[in-house]
N, C-alpha and C positions, 0 to 999 in steps of 0.2 A: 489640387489641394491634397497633403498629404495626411492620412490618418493622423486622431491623437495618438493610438496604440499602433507600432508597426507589428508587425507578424511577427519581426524577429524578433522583438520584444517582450510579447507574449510567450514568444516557445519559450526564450531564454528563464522570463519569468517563471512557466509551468515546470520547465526542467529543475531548478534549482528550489523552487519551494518544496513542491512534491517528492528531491531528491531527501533535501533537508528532513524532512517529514520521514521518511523511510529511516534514514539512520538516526533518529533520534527516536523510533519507533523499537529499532533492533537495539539500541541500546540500554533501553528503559527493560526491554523484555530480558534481553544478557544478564542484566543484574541479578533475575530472581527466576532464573528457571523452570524451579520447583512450582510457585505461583501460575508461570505461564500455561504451564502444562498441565494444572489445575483448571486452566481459565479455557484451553481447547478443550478440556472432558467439559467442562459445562455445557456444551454445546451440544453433545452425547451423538456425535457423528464418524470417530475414529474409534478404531479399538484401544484397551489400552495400553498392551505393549508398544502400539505407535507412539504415545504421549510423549516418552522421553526424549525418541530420537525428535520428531515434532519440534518442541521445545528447544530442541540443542541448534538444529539445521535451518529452521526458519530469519531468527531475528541475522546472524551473518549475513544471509541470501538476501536479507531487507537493507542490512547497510552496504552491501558490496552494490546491489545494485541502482539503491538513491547515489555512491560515492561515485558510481560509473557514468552517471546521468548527471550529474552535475558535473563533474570534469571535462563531459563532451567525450568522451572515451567508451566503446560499442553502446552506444547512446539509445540505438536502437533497440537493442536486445535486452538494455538494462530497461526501457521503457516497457518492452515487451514483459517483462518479469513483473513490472511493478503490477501492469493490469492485469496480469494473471494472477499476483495475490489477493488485488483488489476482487477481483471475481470473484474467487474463495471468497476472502472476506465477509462477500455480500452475500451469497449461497448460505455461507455460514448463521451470519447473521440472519438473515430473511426469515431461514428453516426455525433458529431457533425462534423468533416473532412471534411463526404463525403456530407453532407447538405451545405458545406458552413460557418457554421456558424461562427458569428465574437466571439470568446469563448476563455476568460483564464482557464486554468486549472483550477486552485483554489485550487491545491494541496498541498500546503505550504502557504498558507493565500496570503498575499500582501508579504512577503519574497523573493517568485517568478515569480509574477505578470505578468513579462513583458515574459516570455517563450513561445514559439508558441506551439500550441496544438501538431504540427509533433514530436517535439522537449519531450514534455511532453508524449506523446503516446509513444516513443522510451524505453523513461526512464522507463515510467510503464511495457513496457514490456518485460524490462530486469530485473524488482524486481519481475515481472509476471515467467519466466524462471527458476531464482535462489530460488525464495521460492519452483516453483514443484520439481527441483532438488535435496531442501533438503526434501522432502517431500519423496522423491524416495530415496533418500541416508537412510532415516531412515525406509522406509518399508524392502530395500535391503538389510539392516548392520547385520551381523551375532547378533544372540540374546545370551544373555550370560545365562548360566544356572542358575538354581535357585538354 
């Protein structure tokens, strides 16, 4: 009997939402710069001559590499990138949690503005979960010969 969900199913699925998710992430953030780099001093973890560059080199690095992960093109390292923001992310957020601090995401520019950090940290660490997962599914998958 064959799964309802195949494997490749699933990866394909997690590759392409989670990519989607990333460049609509960089996109939302591209628009308003200034906002964004507002929203990583909330977190009060960078200095602030970082803020600017921050804010300029991040949201690209989120669209290049959901655009790379969903095309199937260095799939790997585009996946690798995404969980390493996701990790920030969640550092990021967690720190500010257990500080108190009064902190939007700033994960989706002003698009999701109004989300509570618990609510934002959930989210990231369920794209946190499903990218190791595909990460694991492609170290795991039987190799085809050459």
């Amino acid at each position: 009997m064959r799964p309802l969900l195949s494997t490749s199913f699933v990866s394909t699925a997690i590759r392409v939402v989670i990519g989607g998710i990333f460049i609509y992430a960089g996109i939302m953030k591209m628009k308003d710069p200034a906002a964004f780099a507002k929203a990583i001093e909330s977190f009060r973890m960078v200095p602030r001559a970082v803020l600017p560059p921050l804010a300029i080199i991040l949201p690209p690095l989120e669209m290049l590499a959901g655009a790379l992960w969903i095309v199937n093109r260095a799939s790997v390292a585009a996946a690798t990138t995404i969980l390493g923001l996701c990790v920030l992310f969640a550092v990021a957020l967690g720190s500010a949690i257990l500080r108190g601090l009064p902190t939007s995401c700033g994960c989706f520019g002003a698009a999701l503005d109004g989300s509570s950090p618990k609510v934002a940290l959930l989210r990231d660490l369920f794209f946190t979960a499903a990218t190791a997962y595909w990460l694991v599914l492609q170290h795991c998958a039987p190799r085809k010969a050459p």
